[in-house]
Jmol script that loads the backbone (N, CA, C; Angstrom):
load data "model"
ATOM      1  N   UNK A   1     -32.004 -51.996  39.783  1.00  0.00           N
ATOM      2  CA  UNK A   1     -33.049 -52.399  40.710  1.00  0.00           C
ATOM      3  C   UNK A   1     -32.595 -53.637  41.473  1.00  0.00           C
ATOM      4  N   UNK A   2     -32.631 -53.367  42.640  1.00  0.00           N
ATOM      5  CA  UNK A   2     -32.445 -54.630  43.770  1.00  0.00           C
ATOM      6  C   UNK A   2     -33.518 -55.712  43.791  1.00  0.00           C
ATOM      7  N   UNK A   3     -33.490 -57.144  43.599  1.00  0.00           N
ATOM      8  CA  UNK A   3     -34.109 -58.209  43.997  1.00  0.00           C
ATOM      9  C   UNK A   3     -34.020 -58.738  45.396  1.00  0.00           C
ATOM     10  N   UNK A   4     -35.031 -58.799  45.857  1.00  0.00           N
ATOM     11  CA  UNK A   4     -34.542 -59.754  47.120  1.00  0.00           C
ATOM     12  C   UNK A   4     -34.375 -61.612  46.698  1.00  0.00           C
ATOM     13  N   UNK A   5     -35.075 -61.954  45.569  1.00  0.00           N
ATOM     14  CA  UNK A   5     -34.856 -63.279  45.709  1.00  0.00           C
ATOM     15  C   UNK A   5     -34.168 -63.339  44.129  1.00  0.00           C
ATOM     16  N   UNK A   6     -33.509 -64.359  44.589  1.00  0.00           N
ATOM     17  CA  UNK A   6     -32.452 -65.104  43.548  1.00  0.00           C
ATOM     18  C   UNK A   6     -33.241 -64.943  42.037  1.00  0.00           C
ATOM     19  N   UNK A   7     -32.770 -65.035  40.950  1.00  0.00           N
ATOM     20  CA  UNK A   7     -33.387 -65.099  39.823  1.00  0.00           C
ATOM     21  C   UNK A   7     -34.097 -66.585  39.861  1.00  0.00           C
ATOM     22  N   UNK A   8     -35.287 -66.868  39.258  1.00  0.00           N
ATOM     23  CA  UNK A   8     -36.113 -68.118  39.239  1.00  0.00           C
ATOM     24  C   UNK A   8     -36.674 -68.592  40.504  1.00  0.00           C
ATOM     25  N   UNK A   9     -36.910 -68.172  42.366  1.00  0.00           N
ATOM     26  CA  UNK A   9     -36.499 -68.384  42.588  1.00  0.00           C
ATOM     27  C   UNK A   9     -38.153 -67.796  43.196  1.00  0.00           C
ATOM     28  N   UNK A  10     -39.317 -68.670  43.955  1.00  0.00           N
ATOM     29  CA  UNK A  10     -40.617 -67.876  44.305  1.00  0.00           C
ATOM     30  C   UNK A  10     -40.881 -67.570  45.267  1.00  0.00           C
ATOM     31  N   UNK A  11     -41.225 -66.024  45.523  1.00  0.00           N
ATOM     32  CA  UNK A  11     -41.396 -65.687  46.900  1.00  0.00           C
ATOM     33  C   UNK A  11     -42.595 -66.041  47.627  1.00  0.00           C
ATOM     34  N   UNK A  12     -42.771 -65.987  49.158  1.00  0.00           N
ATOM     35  CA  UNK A  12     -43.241 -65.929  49.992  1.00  0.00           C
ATOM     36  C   UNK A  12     -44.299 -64.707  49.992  1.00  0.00           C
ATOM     37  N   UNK A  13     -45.500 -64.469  49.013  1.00  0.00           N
ATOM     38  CA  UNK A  13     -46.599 -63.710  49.964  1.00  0.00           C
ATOM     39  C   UNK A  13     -46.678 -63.226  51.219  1.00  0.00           C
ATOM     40  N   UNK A  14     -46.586 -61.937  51.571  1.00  0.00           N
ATOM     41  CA  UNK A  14     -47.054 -61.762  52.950  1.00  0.00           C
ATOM     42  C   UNK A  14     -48.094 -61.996  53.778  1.00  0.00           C
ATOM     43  N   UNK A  15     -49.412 -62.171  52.302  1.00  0.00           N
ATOM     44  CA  UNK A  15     -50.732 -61.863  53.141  1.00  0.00           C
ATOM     45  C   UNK A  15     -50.956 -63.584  52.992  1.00  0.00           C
ATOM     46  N   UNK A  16     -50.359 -64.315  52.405  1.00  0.00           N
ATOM     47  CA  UNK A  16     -50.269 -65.451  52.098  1.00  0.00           C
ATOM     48  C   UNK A  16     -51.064 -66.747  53.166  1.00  0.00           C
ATOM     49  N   UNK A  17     -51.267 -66.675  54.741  1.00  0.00           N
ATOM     50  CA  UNK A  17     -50.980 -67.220  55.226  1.00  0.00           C
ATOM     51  C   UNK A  17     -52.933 -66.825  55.717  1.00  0.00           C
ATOM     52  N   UNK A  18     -52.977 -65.607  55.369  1.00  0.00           N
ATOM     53  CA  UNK A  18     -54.002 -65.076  55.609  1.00  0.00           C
ATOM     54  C   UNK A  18     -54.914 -65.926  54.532  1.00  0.00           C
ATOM     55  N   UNK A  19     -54.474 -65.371  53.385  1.00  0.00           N
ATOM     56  CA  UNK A  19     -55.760 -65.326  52.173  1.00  0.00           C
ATOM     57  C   UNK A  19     -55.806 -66.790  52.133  1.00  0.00           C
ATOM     58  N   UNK A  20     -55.233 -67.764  51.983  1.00  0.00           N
ATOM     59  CA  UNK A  20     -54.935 -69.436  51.792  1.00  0.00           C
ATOM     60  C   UNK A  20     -56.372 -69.962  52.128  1.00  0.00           C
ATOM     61  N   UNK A  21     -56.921 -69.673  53.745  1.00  0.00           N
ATOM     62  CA  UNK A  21     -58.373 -70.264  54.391  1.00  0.00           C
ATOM     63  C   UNK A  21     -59.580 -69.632  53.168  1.00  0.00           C
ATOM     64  N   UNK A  22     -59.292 -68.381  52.781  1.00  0.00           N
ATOM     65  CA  UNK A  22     -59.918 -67.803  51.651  1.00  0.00           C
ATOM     66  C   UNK A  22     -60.630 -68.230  50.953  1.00  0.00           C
ATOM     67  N   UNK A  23     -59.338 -68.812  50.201  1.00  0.00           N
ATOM     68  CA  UNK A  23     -59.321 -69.215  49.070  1.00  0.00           C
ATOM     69  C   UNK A  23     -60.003 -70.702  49.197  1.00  0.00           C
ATOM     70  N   UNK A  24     -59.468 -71.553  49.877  1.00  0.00           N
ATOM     71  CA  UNK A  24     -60.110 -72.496  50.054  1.00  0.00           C
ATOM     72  C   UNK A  24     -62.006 -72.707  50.035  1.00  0.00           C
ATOM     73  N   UNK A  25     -62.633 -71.213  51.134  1.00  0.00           N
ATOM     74  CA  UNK A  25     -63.871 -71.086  51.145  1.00  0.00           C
ATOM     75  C   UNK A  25     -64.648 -71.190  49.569  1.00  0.00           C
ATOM     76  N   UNK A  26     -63.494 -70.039  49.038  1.00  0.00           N
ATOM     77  CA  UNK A  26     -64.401 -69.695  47.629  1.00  0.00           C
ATOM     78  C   UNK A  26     -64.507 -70.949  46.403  1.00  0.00           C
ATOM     79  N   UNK A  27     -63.301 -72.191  46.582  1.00  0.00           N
ATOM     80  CA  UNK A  27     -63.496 -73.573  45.897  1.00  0.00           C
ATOM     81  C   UNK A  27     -64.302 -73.970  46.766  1.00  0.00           C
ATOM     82  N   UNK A  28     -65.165 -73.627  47.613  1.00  0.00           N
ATOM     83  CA  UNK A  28     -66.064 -74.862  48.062  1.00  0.00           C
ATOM     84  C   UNK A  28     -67.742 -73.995  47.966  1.00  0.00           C
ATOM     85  N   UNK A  29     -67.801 -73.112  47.521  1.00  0.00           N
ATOM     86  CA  UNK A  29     -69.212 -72.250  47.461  1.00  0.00           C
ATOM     87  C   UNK A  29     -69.342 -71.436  46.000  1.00  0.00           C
ATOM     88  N   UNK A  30     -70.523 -70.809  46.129  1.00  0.00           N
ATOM     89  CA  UNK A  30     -71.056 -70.156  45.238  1.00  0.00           C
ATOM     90  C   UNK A  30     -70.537 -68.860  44.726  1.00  0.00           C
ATOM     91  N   UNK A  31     -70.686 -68.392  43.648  1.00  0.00           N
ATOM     92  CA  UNK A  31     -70.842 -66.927  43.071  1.00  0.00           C
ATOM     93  C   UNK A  31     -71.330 -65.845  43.746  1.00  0.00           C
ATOM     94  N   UNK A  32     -71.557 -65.768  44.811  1.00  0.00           N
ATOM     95  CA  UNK A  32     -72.657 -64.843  45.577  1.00  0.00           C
ATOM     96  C   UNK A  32     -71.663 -63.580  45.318  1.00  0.00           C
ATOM     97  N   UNK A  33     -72.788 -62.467  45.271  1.00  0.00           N
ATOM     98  CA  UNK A  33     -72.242 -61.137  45.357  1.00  0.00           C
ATOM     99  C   UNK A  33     -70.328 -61.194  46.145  1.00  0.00           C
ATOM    100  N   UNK A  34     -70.745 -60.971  47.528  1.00  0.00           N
ATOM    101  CA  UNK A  34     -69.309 -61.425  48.097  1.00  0.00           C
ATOM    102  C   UNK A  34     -68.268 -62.152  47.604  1.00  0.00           C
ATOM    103  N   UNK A  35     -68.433 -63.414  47.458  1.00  0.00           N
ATOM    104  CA  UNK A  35     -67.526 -64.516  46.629  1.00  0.00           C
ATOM    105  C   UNK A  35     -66.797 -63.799  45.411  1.00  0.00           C
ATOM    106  N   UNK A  36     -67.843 -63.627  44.484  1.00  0.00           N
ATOM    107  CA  UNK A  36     -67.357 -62.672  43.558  1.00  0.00           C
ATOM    108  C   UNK A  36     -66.346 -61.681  43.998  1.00  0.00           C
ATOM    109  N   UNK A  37     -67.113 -60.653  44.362  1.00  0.00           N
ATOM    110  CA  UNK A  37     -65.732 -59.807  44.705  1.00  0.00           C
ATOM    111  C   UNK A  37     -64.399 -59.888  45.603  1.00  0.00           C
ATOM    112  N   UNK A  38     -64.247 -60.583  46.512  1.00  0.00           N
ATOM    113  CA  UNK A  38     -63.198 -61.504  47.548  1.00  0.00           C
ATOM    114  C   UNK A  38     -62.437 -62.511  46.401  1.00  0.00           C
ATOM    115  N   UNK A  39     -63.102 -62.875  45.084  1.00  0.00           N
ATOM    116  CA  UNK A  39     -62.238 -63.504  43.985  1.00  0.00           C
ATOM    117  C   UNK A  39     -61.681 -62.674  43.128  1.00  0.00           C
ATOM    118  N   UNK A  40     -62.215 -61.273  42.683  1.00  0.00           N
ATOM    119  CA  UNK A  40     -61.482 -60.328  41.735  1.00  0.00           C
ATOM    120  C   UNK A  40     -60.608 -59.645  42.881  1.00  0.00           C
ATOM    121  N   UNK A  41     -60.818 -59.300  44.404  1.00  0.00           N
ATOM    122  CA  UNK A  41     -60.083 -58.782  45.029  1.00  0.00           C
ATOM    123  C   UNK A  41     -58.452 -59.630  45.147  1.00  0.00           C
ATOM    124  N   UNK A  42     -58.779 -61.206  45.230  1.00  0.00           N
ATOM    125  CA  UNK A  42     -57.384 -61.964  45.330  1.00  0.00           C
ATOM    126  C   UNK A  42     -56.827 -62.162  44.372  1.00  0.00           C
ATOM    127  N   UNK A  43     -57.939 -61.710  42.981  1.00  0.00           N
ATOM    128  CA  UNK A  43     -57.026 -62.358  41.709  1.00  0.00           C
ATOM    129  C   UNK A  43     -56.090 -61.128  41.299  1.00  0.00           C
ATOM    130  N   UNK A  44     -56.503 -59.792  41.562  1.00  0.00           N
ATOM    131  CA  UNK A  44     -55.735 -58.484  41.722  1.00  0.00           C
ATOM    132  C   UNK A  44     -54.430 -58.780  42.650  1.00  0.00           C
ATOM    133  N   UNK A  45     -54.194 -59.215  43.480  1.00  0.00           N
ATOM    134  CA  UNK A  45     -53.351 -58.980  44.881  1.00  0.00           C
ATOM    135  C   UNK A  45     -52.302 -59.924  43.924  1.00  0.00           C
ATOM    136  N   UNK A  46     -53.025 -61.044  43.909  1.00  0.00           N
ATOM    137  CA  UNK A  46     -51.581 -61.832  42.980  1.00  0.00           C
ATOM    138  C   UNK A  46     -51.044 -61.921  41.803  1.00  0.00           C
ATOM    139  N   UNK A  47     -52.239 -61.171  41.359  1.00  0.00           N
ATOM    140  CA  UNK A  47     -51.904 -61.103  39.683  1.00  0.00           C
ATOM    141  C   UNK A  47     -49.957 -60.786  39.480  1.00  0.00           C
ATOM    142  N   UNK A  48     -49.470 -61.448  38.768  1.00  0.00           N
ATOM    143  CA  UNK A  48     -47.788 -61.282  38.501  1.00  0.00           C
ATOM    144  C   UNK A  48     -46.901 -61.118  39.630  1.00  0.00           C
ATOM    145  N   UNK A  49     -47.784 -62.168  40.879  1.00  0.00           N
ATOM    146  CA  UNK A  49     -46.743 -61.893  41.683  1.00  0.00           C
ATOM    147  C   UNK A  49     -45.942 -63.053  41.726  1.00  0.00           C
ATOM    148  N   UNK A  50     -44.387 -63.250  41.876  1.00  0.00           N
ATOM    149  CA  UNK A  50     -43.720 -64.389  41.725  1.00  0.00           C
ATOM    150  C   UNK A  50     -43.846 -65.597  42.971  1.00  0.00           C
ATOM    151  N   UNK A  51     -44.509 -66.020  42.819  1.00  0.00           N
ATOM    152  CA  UNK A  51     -45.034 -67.103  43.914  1.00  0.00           C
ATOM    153  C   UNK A  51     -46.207 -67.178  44.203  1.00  0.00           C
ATOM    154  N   UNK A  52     -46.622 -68.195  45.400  1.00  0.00           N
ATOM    155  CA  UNK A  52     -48.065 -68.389  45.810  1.00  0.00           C
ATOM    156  C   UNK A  52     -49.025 -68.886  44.283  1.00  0.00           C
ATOM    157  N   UNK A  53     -47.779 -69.761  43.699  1.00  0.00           N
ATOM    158  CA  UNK A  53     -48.614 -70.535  42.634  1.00  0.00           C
ATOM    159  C   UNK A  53     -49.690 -71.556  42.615  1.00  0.00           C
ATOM    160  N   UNK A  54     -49.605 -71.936  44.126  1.00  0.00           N
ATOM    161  CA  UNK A  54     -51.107 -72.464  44.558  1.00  0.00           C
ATOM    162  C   UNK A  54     -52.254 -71.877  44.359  1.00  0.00           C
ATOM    163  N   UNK A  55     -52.031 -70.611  45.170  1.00  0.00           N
ATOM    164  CA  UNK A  55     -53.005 -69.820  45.038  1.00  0.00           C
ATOM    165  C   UNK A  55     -53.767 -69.123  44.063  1.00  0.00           C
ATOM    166  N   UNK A  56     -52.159 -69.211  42.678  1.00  0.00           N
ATOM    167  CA  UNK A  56     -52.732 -68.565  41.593  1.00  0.00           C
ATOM    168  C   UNK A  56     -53.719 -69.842  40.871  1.00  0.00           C
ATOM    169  N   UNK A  57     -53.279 -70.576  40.807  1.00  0.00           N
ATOM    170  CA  UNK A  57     -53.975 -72.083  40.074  1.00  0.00           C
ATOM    171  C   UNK A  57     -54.816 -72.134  40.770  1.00  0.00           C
ATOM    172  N   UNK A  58     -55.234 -71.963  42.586  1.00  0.00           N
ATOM    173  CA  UNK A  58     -56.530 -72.051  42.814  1.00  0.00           C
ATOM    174  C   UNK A  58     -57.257 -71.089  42.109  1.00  0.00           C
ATOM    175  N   UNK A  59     -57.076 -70.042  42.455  1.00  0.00           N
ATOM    176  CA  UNK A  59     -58.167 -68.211  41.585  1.00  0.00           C
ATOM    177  C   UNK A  59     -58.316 -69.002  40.249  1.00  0.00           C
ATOM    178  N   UNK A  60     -57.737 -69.404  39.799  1.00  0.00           N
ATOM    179  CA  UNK A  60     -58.128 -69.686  38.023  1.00  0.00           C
ATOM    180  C   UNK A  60     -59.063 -70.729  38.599  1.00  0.00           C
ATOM    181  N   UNK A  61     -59.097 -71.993  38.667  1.00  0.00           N
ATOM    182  CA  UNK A  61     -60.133 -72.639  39.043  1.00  0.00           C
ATOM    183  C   UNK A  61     -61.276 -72.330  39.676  1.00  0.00           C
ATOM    184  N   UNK A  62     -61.196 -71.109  40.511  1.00  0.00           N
ATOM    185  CA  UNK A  62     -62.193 -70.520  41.145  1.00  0.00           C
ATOM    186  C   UNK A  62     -63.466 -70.481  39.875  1.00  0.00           C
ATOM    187  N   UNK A  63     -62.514 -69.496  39.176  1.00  0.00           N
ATOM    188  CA  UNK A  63     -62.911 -68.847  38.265  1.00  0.00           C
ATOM    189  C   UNK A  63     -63.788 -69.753  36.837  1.00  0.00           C
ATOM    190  N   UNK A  64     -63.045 -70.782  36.842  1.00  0.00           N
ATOM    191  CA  UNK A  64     -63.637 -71.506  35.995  1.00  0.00           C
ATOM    192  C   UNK A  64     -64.522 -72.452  35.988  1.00  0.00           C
ATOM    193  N   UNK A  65     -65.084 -72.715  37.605  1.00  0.00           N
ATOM    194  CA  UNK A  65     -65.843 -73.287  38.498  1.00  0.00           C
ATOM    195  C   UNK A  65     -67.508 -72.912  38.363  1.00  0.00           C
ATOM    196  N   UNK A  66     -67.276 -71.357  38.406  1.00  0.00           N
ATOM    197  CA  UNK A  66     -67.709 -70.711  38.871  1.00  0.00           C
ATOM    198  C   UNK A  66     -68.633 -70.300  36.681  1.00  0.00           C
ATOM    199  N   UNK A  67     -67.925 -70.318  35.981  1.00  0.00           N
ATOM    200  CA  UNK A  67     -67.708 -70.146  34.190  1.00  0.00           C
ATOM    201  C   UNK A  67     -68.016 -68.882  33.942  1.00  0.00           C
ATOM    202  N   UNK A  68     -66.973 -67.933  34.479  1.00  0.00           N
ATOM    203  CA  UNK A  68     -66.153 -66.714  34.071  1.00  0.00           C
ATOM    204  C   UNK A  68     -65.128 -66.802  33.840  1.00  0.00           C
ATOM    205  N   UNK A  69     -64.634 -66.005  32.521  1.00  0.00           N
ATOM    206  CA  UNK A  69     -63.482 -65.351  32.200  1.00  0.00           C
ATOM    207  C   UNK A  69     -63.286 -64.320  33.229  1.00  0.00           C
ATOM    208  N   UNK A  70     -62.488 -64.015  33.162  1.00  0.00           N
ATOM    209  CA  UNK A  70     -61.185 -62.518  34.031  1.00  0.00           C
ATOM    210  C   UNK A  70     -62.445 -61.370  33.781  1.00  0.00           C
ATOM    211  N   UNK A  71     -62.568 -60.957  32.674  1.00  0.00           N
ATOM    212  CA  UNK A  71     -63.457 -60.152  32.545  1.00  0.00           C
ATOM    213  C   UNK A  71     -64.533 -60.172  32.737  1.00  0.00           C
ATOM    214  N   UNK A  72     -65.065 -60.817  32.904  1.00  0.00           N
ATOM    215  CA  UNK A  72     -66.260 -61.212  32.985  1.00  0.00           C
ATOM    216  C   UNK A  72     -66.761 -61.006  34.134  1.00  0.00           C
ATOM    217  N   UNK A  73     -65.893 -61.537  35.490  1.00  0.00           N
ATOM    218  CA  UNK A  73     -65.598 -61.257  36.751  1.00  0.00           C
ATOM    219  C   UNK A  73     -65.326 -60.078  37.099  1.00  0.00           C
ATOM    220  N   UNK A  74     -64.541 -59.365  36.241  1.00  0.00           N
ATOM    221  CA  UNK A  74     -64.415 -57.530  36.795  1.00  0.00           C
ATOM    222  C   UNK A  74     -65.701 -56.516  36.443  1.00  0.00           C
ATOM    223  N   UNK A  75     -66.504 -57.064  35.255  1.00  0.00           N
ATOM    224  CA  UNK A  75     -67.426 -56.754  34.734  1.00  0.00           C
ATOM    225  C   UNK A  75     -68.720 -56.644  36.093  1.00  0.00           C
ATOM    226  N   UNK A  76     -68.717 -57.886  36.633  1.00  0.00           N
ATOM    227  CA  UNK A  76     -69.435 -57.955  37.401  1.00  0.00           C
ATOM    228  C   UNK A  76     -69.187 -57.122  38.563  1.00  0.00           C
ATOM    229  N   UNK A  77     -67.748 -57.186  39.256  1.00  0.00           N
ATOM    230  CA  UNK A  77     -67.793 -56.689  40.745  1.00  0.00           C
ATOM    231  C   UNK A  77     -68.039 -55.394  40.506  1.00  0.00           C
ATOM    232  N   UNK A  78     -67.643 -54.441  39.157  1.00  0.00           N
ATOM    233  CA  UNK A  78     -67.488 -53.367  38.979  1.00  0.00           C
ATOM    234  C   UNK A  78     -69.411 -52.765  39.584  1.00  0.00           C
ATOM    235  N   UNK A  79     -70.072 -53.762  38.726  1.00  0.00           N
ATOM    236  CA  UNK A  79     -71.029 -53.877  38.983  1.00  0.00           C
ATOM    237  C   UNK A  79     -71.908 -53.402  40.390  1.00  0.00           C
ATOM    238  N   UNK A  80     -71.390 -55.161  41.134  1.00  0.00           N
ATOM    239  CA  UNK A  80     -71.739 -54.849  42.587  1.00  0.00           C
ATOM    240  C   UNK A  80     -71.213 -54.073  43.512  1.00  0.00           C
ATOM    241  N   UNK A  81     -69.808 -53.304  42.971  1.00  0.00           N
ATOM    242  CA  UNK A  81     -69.363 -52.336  43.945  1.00  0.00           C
ATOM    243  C   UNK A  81     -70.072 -50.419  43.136  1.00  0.00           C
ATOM    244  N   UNK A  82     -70.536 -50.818  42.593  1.00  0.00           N
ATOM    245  CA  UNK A  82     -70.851 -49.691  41.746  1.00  0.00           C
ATOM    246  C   UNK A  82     -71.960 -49.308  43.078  1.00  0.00           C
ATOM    247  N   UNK A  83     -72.895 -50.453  43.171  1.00  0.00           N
ATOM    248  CA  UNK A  83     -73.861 -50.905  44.079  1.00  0.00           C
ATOM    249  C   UNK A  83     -73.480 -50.214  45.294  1.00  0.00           C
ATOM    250  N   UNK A  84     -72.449 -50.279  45.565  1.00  0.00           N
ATOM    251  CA  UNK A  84     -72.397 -50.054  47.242  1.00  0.00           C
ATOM    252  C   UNK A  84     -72.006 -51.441  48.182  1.00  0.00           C
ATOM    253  N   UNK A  85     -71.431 -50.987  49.356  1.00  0.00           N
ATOM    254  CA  UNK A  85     -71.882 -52.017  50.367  1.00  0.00           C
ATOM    255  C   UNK A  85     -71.631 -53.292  50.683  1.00  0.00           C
ATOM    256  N   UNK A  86     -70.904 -53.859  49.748  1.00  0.00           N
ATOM    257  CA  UNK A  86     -70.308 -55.283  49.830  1.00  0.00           C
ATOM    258  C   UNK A  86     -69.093 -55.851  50.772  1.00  0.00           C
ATOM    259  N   UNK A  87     -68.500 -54.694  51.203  1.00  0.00           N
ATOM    260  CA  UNK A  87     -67.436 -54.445  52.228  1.00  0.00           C
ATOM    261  C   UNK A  87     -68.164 -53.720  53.380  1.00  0.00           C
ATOM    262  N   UNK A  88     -69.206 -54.222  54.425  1.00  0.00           N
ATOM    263  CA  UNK A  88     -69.498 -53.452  55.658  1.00  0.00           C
ATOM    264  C   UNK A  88     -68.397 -53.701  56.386  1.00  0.00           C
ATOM    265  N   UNK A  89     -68.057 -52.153  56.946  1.00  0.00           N
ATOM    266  CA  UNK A  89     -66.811 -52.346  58.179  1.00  0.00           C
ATOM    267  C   UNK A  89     -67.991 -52.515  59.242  1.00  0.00           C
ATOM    268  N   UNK A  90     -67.123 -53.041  60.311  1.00  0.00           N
ATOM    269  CA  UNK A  90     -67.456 -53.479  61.840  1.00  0.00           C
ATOM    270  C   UNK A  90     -67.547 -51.667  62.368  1.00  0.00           C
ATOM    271  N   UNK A  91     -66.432 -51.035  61.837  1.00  0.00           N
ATOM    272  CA  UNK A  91     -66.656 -49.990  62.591  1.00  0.00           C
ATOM    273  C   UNK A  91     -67.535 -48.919  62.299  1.00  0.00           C
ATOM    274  N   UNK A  92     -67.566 -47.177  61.979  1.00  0.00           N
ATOM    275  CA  UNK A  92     -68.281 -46.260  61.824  1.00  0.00           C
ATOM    276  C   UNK A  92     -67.916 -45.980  60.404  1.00  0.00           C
ATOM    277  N   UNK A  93     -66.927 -45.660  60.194  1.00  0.00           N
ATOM    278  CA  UNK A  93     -66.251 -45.115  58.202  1.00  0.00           C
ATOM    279  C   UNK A  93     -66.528 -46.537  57.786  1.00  0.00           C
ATOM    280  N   UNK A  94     -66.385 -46.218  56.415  1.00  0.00           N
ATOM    281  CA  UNK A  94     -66.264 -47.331  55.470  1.00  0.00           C
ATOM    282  C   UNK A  94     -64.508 -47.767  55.031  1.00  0.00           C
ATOM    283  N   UNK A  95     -64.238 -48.713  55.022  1.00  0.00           N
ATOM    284  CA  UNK A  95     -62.452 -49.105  55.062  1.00  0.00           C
ATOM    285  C   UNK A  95     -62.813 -50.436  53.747  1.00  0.00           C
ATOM    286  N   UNK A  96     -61.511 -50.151  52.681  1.00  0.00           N
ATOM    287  CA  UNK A  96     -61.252 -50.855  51.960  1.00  0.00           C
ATOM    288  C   UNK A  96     -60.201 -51.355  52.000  1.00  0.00           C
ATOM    289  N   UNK A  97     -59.814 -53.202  51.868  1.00  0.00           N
ATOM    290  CA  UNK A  97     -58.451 -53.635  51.951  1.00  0.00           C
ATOM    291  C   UNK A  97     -57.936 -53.513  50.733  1.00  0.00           C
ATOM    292  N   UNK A  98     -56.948 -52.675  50.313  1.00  0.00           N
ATOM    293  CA  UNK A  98     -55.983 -52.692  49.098  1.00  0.00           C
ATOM    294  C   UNK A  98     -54.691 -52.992  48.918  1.00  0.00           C
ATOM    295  N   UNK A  99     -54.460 -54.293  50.127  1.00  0.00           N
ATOM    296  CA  UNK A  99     -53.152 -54.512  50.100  1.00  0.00           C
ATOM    297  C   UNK A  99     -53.239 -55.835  49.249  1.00  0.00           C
TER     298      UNK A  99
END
end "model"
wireframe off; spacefill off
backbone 0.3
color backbone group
């Protein structure tokens, strides 16, 4: 298997530049339905990814801000997406980001 980066050595996120303003929102507000899930959605995206250790140390603080465990948090969105509707697209279909 090919690496692109050196052994030890942390990559660059793509969506990185994106999610950062994010993340920032969700250390400065509440648990709300949304929040919640926009926090299990980013803590998924980075989970074991090699870099964007800011970001990972922010999500944990999110998280502990907020006084959920990991599970506790999936427990829930599972919840509110069970619900429906927490992702309205702008457009006509319904579109989920899974990158």
């Amino acid at each position: 298997m090919i690496n692109d980066a050196p052994a030890g050595k942390d990559q660059q996120h793509p969506l990185y530049n994106r999610d950062r303003p994010l993340i920032d929102i969700l250390l400065s507000q509440e648990a709300t339905d949304y929040n919640l899930a926009e926090l299990a959605r980013l803590r998924m995206r980075y989970q074991g990814f090699p870099g964007a250790r800011d970001i990972q140390k922010d999500l944990d603080k999110v998280l502990q801000q907020w006084g959920l465990t990991e599970a506790e948090l999936y427990e829930k969105t599972r919840q509110i997406h069970n619900l429906g509707g927490i992702y309205k697209s702008r457009g006509k279909k319904e579109e989920q980001d899974w990158n």
